[in-house]
N, C-alpha and C positions, 0 to 999 in steps of 0.2 A: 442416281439414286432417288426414290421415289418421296417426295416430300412427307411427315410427317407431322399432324395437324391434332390438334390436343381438344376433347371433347368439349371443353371449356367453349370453344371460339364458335363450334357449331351451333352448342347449346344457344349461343347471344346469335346467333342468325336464323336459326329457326324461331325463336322467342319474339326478335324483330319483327322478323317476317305475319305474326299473329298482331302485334303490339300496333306496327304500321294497319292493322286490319286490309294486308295483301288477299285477292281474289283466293280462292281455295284451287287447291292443283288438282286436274284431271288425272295427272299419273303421278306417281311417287316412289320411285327407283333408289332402294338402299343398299347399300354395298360400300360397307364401313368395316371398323372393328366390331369385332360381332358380342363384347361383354357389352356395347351401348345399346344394342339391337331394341331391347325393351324402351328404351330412353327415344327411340328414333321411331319407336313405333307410336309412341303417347306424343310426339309431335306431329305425324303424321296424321295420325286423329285428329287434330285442333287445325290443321292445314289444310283437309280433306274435306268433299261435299258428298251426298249419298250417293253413289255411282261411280265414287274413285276408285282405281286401280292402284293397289300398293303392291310392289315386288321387293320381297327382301329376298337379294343373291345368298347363297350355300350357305341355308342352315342344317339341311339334311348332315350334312358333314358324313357319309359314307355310311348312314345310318346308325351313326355311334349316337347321336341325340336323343336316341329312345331310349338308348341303354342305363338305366338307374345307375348303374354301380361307373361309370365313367367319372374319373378324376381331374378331369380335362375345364379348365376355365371355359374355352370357348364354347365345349359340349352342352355346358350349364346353362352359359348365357344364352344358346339357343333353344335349350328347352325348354328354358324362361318363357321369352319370350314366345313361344309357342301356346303356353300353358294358359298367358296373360290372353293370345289370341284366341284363346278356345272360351274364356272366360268374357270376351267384350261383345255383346249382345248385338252393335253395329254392325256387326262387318260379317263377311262369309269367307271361310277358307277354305285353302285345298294347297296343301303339298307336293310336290311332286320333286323328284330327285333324277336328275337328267345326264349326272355323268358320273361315272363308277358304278362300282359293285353293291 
């Protein structure tokens, strides 16, 4: 059974990881719980240099994420997150949805 890891302990390792004043990451691969996605994206920002690569796995979520009226935690917290990336002047995006309908 696949461990489960409480957002609490990320939070203090990403936070470290700034605090220690760790090099900035060329890539930055997230594939978590997806109500933190917003949370992992404003650390990835403070970890990142201009020219990084952030990949956040399935937010499309079968394109329910666009859908307003979805009641879905997870739907939210990715079009959160989305929302926040359309609003951060940094960075350049692009979507793409690679498996499903």
């Amino acid at each position: 059974m696949p461990r489960k890891y409480a957002w609490g302990a990320r939070k203090i390792t990403l936070q470290q990881f700034v605090n220690e004043g760790r090099p900035p990451f060329d890539l930055i691969f997230i594939d978590a719980d997806k109500a933190g996605y917003a949370d992992y994206l404003k650390w990835s920002l403070k970890l990142a240099r201009p020219g990084t690569l952030i990949v956040a796995d399935n937010v499309v979520r079968k394109g329910e994420v666009a859908n307003p009226a979805s009641k879905t935690k997870t739907f939210k917290a990715s079009g959160n997150s989305m929302k926040m990336l359309a609003a951060e002047k940094r960075v350049t995006t692009t979507v793409i949805q690679t498996v499903g309908k």
